[in-house]
N, C-alpha and C positions, 0 to 999 in steps of 0.2 A: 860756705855753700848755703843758699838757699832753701828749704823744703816749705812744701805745701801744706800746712797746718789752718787748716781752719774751722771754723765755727762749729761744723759738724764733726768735727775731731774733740772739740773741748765738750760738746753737749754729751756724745759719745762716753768719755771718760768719766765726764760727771754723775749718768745713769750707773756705770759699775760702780764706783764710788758708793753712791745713795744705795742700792741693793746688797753690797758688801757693807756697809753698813745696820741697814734694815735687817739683814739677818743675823748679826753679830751675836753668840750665844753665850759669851765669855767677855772679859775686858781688855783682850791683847786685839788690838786692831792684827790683822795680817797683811802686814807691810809688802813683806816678800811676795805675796800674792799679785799686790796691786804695783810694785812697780815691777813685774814681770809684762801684766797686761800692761801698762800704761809702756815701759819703758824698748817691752821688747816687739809687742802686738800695735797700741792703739797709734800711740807717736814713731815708736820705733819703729816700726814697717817702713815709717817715710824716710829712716837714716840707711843710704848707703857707704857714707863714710866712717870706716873701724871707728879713727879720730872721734868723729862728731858723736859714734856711739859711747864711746869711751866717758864722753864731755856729759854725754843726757845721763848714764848711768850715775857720773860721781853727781850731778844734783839731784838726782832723786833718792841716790842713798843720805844726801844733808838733809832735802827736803821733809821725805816719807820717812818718819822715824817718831816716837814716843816723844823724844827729848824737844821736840818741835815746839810743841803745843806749850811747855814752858817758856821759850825764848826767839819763836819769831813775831816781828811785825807784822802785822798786813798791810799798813799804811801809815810808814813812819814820813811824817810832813813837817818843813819849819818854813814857815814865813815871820821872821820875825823872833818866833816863839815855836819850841819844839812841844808837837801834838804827837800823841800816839796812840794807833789802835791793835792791840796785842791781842791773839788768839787767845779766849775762854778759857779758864782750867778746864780739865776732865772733870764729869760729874758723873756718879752710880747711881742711879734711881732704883729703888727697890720696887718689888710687885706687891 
């Protein structure tokens, strides 16, 4: 099935994102937080199928999680030759 996903659904989710960010006061991102908005509010509002909610839940429990940021891609490309661009370590900045 189809749903209506667009542009102002991804701007949408990206504002929470950057504010749940921005106010982070600890170093545990609150995963649970944001794929609840993201999974049950922002995207998930558009699933009427259990199915397809079942589908959006198990990738954002792969996606939204700590262990991410060790091992996914953003932009794994081969032409020829395999390039890769892997998400940043975590970094603690002190005040």
């Amino acid at each position: 099935m189809n749903y209506p996903f667009n542009v102002g659904d991804l701007i949408s989710c990206a504002s929470i994102l950057n504010k749940y960010i921005e106010n982070l006061t600890g170093s545990n991102i609150p995963w649970d937080d944001l794929k609840y908005l993201f999974g049950e509010i922002m995207y998930g509002g558009h699933i009427v199928d259990d199915y397809d909610r079942l589908m959006c839940k198990a990738y954002l429990d792969y996606l939204m999680r700590d262990q991410i940021c060790d091992e996914f891609e953003l932009a794994p490309y081969t032409n020829g030759k395999l390039f890769s661009f892997k998400v940043s370590q975590l970094v603690t900045y002190g005040a």
